[in-house]
C-alpha positions in Angstrom: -131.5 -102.4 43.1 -130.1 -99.1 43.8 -126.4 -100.5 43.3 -127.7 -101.3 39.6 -129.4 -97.7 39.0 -126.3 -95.9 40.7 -123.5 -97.5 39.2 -124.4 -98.2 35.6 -120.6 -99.7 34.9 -121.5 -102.8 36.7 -124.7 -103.6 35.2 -121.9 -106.3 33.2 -121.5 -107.5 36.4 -124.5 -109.1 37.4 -125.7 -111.7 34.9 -122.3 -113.2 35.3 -122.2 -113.2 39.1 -125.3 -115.3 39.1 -124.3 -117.9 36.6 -121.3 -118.3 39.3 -123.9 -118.4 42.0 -125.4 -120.9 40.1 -122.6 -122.7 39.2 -121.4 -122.8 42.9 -125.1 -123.8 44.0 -124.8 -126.8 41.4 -121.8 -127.9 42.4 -122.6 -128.3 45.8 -125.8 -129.9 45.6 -124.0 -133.1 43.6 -121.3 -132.8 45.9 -123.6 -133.2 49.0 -125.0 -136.4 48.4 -121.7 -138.2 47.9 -120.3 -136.2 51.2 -122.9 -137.4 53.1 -123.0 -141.3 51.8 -119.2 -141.0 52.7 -120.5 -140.3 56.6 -123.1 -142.8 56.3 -120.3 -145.2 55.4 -118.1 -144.3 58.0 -120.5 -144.2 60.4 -121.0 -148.1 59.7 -117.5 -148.2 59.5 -117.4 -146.5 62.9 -114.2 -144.1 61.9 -114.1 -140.7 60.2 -117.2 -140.1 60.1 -116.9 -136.5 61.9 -115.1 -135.2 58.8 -117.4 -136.2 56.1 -119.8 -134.4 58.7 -118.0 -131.3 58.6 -117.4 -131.1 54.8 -121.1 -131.5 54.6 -121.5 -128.3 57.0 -119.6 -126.5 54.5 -121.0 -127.2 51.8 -124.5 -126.6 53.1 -123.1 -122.8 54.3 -121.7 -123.0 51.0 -125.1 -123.7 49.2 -126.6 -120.5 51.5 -124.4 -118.5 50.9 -124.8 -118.8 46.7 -128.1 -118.7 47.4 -128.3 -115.0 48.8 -125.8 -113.9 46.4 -127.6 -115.6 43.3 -130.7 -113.7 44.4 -129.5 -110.9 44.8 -127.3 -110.3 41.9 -130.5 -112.2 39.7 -132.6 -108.8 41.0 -129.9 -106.0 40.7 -129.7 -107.3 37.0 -133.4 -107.9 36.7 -133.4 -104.0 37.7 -130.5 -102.6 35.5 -131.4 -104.9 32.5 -135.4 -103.6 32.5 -134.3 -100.0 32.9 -131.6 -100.0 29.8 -134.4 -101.2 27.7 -137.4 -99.0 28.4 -134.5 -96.0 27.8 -133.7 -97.5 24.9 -137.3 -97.7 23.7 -138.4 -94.1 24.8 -134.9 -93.1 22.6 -136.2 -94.8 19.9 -139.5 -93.9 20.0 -138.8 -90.4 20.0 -136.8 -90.6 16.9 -139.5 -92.4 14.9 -140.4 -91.5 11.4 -144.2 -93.3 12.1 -144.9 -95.5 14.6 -147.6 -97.4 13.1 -149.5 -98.5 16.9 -151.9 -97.5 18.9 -150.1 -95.4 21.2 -151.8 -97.9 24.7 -149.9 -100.6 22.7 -146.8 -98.8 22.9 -147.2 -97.7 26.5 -147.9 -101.6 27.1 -144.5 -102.8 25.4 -142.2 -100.0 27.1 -143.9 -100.6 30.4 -145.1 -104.3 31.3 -143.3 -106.2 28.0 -139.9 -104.5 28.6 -139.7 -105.7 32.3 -140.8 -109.2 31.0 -138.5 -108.9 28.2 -135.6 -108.3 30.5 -135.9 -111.5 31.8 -134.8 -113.2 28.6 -131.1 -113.4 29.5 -131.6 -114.3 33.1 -133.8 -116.9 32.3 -132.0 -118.5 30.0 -129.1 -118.7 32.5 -130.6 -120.5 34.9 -132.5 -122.7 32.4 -128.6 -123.8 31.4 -128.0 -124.1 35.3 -130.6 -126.0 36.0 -129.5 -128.7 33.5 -126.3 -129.1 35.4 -127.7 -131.0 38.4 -129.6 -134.3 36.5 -126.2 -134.1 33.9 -124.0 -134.2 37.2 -126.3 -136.7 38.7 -126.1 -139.4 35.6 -122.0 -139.3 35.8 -122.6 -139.5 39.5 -124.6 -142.4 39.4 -122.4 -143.9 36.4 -119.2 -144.3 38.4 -121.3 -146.3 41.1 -122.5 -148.3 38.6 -123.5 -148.2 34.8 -126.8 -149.9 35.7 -127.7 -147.4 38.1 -127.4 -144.4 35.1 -129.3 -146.9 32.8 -132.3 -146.6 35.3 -132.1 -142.5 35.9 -131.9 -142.3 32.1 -134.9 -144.3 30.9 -137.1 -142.9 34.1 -135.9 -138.9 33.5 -136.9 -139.5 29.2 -140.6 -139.0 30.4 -140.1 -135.7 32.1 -137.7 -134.6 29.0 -141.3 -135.1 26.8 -143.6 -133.5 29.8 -140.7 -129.8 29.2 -140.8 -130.3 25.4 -144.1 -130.4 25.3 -144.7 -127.6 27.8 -142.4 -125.5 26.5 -144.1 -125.1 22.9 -147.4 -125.1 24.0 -146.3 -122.0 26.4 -144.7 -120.5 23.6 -148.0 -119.7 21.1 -150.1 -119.0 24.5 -148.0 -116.4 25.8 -147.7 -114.3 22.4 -151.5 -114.4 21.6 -151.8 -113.7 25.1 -149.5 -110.2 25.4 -150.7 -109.1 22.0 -154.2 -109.4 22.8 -153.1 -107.2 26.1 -151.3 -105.0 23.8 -155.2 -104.4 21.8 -157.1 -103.5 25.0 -154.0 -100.8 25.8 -154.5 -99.2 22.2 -158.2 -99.0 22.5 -158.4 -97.6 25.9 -155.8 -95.0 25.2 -157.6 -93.8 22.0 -161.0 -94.0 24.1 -159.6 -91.5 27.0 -158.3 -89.5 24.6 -161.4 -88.7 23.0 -163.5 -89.6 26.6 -165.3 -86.3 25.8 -166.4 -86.9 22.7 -167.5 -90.3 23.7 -169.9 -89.4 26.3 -171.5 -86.0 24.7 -171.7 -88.5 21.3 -173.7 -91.2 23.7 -171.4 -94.0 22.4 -170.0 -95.1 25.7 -171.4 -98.6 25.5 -170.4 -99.1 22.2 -166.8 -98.2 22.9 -166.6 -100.0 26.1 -167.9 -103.0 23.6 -164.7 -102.3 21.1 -162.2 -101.6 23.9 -163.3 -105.3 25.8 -163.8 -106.9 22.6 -160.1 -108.6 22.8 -160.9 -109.5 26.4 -162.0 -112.7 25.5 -159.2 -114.0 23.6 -157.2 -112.7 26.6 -159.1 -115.4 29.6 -158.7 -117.4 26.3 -155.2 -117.4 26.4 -154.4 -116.9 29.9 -156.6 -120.4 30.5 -154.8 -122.3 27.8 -151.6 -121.4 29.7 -152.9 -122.1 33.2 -154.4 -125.6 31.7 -151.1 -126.4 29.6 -149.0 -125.8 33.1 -151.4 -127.9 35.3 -151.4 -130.3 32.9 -147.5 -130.8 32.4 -147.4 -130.3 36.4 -149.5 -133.5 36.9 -147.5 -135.4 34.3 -144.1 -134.1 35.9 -145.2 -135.4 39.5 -146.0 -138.5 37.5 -142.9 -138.6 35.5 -140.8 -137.3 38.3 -141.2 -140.2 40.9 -140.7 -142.9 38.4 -137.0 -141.7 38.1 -136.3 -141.9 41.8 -138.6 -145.2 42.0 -136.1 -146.9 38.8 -132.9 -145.8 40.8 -134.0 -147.1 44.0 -135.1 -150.5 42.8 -132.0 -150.7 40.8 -130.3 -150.0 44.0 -132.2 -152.4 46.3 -131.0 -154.9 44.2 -127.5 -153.9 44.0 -127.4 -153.6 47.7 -128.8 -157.3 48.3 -125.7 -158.5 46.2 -123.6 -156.6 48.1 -122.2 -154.9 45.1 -123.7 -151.4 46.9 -123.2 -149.9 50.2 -125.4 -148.4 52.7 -123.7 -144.4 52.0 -123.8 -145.1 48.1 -127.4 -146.4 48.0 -128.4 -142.7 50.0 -126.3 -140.9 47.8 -128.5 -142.8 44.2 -131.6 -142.3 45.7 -130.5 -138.7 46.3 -129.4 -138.2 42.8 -132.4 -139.8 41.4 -134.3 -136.8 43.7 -131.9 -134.1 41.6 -132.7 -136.1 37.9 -137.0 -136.2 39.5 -136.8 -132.2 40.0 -136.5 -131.6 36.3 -140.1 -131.4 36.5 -140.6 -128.2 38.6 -138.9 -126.7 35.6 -142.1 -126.2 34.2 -142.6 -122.7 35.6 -139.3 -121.3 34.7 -140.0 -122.6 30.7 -142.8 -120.6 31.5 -141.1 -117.9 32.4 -138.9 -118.1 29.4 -141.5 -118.0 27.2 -143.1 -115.1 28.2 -139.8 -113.5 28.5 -139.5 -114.6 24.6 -142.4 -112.9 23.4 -142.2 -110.0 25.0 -138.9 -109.4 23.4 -140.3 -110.5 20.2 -142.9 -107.4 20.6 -140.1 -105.1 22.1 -138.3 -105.5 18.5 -140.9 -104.9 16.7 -140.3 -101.4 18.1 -136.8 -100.7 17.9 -137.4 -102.4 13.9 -139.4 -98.6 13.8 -138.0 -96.7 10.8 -136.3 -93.7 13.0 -134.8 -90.3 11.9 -131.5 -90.2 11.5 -129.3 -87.4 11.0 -125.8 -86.2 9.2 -123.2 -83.7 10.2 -124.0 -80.6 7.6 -124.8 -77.6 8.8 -126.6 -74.8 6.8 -124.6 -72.4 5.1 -126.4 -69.3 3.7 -129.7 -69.1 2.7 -133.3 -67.1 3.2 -135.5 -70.5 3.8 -136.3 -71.8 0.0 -137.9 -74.9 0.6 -138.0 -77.7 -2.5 -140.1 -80.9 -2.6 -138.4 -82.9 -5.1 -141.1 -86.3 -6.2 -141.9 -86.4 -3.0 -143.8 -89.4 -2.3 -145.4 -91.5 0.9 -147.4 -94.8 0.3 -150.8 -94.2 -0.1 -150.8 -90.4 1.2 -148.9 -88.6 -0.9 -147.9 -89.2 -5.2 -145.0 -87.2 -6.7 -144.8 -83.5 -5.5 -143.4 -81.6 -7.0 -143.0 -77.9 -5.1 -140.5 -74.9 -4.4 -141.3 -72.2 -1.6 -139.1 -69.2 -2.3 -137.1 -67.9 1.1 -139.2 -65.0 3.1 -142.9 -65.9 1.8 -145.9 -67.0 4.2 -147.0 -70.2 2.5 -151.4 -71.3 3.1 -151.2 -74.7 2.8 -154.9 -75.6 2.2 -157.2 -78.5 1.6 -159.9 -81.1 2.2 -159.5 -82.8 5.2 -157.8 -86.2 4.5 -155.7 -84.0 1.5 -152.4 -84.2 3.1 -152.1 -81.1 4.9 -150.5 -82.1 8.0 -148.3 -84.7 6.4 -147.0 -81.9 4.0 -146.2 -79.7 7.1 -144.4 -83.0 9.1 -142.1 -83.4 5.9 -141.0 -79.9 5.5 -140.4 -79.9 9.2 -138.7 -83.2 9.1 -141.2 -85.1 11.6 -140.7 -88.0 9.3 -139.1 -88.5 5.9 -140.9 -89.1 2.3 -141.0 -92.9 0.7 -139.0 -91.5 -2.2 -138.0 -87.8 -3.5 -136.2 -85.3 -0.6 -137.1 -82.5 0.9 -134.0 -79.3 0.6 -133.2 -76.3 2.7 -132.0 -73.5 1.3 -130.2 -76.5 -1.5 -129.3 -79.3 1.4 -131.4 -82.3 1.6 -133.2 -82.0 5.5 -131.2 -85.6 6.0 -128.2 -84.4 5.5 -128.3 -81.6 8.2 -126.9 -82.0 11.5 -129.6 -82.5 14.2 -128.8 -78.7 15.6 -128.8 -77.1 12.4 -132.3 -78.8 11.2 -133.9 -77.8 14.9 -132.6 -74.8 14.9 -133.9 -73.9 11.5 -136.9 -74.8 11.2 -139.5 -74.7 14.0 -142.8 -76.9 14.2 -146.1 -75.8 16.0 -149.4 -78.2 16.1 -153.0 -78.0 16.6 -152.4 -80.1 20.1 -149.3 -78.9 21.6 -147.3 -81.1 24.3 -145.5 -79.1 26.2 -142.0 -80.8 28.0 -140.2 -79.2 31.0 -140.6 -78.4 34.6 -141.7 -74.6 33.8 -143.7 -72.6 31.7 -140.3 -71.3 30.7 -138.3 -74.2 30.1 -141.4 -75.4 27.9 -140.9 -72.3 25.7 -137.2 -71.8 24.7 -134.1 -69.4 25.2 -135.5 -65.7 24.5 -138.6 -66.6 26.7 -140.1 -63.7 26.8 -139.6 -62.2 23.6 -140.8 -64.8 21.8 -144.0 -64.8 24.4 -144.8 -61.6 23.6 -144.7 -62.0 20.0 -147.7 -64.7 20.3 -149.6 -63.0 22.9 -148.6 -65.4 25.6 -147.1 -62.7 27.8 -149.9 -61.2 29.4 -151.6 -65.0 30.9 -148.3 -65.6 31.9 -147.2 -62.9 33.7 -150.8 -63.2 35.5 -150.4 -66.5 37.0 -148.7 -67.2 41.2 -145.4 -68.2 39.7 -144.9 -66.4 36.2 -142.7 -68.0 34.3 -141.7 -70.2 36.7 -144.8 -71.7 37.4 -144.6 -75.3 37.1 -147.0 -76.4 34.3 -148.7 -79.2 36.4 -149.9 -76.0 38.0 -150.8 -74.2 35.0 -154.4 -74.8 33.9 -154.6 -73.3 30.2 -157.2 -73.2 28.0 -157.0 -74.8 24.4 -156.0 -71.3 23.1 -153.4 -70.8 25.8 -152.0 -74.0 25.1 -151.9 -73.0 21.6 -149.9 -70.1 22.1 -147.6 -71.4 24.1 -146.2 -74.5 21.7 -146.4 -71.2 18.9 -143.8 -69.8 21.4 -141.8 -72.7 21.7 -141.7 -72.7 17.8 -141.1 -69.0 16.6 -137.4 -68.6 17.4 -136.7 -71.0 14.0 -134.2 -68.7 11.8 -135.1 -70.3 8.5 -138.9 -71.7 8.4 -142.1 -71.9 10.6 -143.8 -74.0 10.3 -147.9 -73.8 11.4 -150.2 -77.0 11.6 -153.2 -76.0 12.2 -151.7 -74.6 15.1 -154.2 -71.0 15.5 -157.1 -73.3 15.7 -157.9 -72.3 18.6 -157.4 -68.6 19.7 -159.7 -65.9 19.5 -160.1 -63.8 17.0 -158.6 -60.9 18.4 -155.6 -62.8 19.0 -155.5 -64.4 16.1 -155.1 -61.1 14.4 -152.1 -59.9 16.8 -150.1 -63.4 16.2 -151.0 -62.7 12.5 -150.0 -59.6 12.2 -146.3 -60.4 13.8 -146.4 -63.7 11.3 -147.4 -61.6 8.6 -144.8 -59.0 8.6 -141.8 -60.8 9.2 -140.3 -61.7 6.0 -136.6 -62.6 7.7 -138.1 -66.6 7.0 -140.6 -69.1 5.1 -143.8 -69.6 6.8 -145.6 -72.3 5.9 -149.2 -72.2 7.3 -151.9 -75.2 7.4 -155.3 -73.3 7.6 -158.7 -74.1 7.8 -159.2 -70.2 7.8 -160.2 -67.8 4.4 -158.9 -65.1 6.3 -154.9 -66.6 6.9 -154.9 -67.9 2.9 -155.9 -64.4 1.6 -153.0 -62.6 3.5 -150.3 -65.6 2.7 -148.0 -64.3 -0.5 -149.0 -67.9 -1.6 -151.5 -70.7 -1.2 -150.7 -74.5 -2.1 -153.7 -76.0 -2.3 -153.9 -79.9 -1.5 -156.3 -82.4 -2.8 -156.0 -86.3 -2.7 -152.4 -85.7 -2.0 -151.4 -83.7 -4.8 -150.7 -79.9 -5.0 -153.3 -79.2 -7.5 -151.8 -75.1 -8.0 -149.6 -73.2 -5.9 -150.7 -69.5 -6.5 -152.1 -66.3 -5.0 -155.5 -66.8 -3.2 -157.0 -63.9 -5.2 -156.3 -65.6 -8.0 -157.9 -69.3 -7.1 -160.4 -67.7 -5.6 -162.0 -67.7 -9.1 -162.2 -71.7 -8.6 -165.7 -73.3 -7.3 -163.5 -76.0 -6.0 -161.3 -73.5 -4.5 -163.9 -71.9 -2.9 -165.5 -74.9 -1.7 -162.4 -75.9 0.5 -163.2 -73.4 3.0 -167.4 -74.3 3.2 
């Protein structure tokens, strides 16, 4: 395991290793039975029988050796293979425009339905492998004699049907079964996010009612697959037996006639063992079928729509941000809007208006349906992923803050830009001051709100504000403010709730039902009943 975290380069290595494992494993196991009829034969024969003896002690070693090595390398992959995807997942899932599930479900996929999915190419290798032994076995038997591969081949048909029919069953269990784990994730995560809510609301039987409502389909599922592999089981220890029974009596026979020795009737009845373990397969189908639908739900996340970026960077410019028929499905319908450079923007509205979504697309969280968003005259796709990050800075209502410091949360120019959103002073009074690690940092919802204001107010060409004062006291409200307010270096754009933040913006847009129904002066909505009525 830690070969395949420390040395990346030979993660090739692995899957390929095993399928010679394998390959050797195989290979020995058809070889042994013929070795040791060879002994059996010269042991009747009463000469050489000491060196068919000792090729079968190599072999054997030979086998043991595989073995280790096939386990081994099965696991180091297993490891390396499981780890490449749940990067690639958290890559791509940090680069999505909108990831349209619940965020438990996600968690689910990256963590338990990656390490399944990782299994996929493994599985399938050994699947092949395992086919190798019963196809070695009927060109074994055939050069003893035809009549002996006619009798493996109509006993091994039955356990063919017990896999087939395994196999699909298996299949359309273990999806509904994964997605319906997937629901419960989603459900839980939502309910401890809002666990406070919950109990002061008294609803905590009703959501532990929603959350467990998918559990029954789950035992549903999880019993049709139990019943399905107990079922083929009992049919492949019927199935199996009947192959090594047809062989033998086929053998018997031969033998009487004396068209068979004593060494070559061992080695058939040991062959027809190999062709009669086709039907402990049934747990590695199972195997591969869960491995199949877990990456079927694994693509469905890296299908995502993610953000993608070009290589211009921003020339000169004061911040004038365009909406050009800017459109998302069912949000948002053909804005049309231009913020001149250096103006604090009140973006304003009825909840459900489109507020926040207005903010995310000038910020470039996620892109329109149709229309563009431009910087100072380049569309935000076009820009370079420094360029767009460095221009324009993003603070929310619910900040997450990343890093293993207060200070590496924040940015370069740490404690200027702490200053400017009153940050400094809680800072500077806890053990470690900057330094202190934030799993050691209890903030309040207003400290946490400054903070992710910090981490966004060194942007050189826009700010952008979601909501993100919510919080704080008034008192401090006003000193952020009056910094925001002042600073007319870069466009502000400001989702407020507050009267007080839209009458000193330069502009309001006001929002409803996803429209911008005027972008003007408050003073001069304020006239407006409707207008008024946003802020009741």
């Amino acid at each position: 395991m830690e070969i395949a975290r420390s040395h990346p380069k030979f993660r090739a290595v692995w899957l390929p290793l095993n399928a010679l494992c394998g390959l050797a494993g195989a290979a020995t196991l058809l070889a042994l039975p013929a070795v040791l009829g060879s002994a059996i034969d010269a042991m009747v024969g009463q000469s050489g029988a000491q060196r068919w003896l000792a090729a079968a002690t190599g072999l054997i070693v030979i086998s043991v050796i595989a073995d280790l090595l096939g386990s081994y390398s099965s696991a180091a992959y297993t490891a390396a293979a499981t780890r490449t995807i749940r990067r690639h997942l958290i890559d791509h899932l940090l680069n999505v425009t909108v990831a349209r599930m619940p965020t438990g479900d996600l968690v689910s996929r990256v963590s338990g339905q990656a390490a399944e999915a990782a299994q996929t190419g493994l599985s399938r290798v050994t699947l092949v492998l395992s086919v190798l032994p019963p196809v070695g076995s009927l060109l074994a038997l055939s050069l003893m004699d035809i009549r002996l591969a006619v009798a493996f081949l109509a006993g091994i048909g039955g356990v063919a049907l017990v896999l087939r029919s395994f196999r699909r069953q298996t299949n359309a269990a273990a999806a509904a079964y994964q997605q319906a784990q997937g629901r419960i994730a989603g459900a839980l995560t939502e309910a401890l996010d809002g666990a406070r809510t919950i109990a002061a609301a008294g609803t905590l039987e009703r959501e532990r009612e929603r959350i467990l409502r998918p559990l029954g389909e789950l035992s549903a599922q999880g019993m049709r697959m139990w019943q399905v592999l107990a079922r083929s089981t009992a049919q492949g220890a019927i199935a199996g037996p009947l192959v090594l029974i047809a062989v033998l009596a086929v053998s018997g026979i031969l033998l009487s006639a004396g068209q068979l020795s004593a060494g070559e009737l061992f080695s058939a009845g040991r062959y027809a063992a190999i062709g009669a373990g086709l039907g402990s397969l049934t747990g590695l189908l199972g195997s591969l079928a869960r491995a199949g639908a877990a990456r079927q739900r694994v693509s469905e996340v890296t299908a995502l729509p993610r953000l993608s970026y070009g290589s211009t960077s921003l020339g000169d410019g004061d911040g004038t941000l365009v909406f050009q028929q800017v459109s998302v499905e069912g949000l948002m319908h053909d804005v049309e809007l231009k913020l001149p450079g250096g103006v604090a923007v009140a973006v304003v509205g009825r909840s459900g208006s489109g507020k926040s979504l207005l903010a995310a697309l000038a910020a470039r969280l996620r892109d329109p349906d149709t229309g563009r968003v431009l910087l100072d005259g380049v569309p935000l796709p076009e820009l370079d992923h420094d360029s767009l990050r460095a221009a324009i800075g993003c603070a929310f209502e619910r900040p997450r803050l990343v890093g293993r410091t207060l200070s590496d949360s924040i940015s370069p120019g740490v404690r200027e830009t702490a200053e400017a959103v009153r940050a400094h002073d809680f800072i500077v009074r806890l053990p470690k001051g900057y330094d202190t690690p934030l799993a050691q940092a209890p903030m309040s919802g207003g400290e946490l709100q400054r903070l992710g204001l910090a981490r966004a107010w060194g942007a050189s060409r826009v700010l952008v504000l979601d909501d993100a004062m919510s919080s704080l006291d008034m008192i401090t409200e006003m000193g952020i403010c009056e910094s925001l307010f002042h600073d007319s270096s870069r466009t502000r754009l400001i989702v407020t709730h507050r009267v007080t933040t839209a009458e000193r913006a330069d502009l309001v847009a006001w929002l409803e039902s996803g429209r911008v129904r005027a972008l003007a002066p408050h003073a001069l909505l304020w006239a407006e009943e409707e207008y008024r009525a946003v802020f009741r």
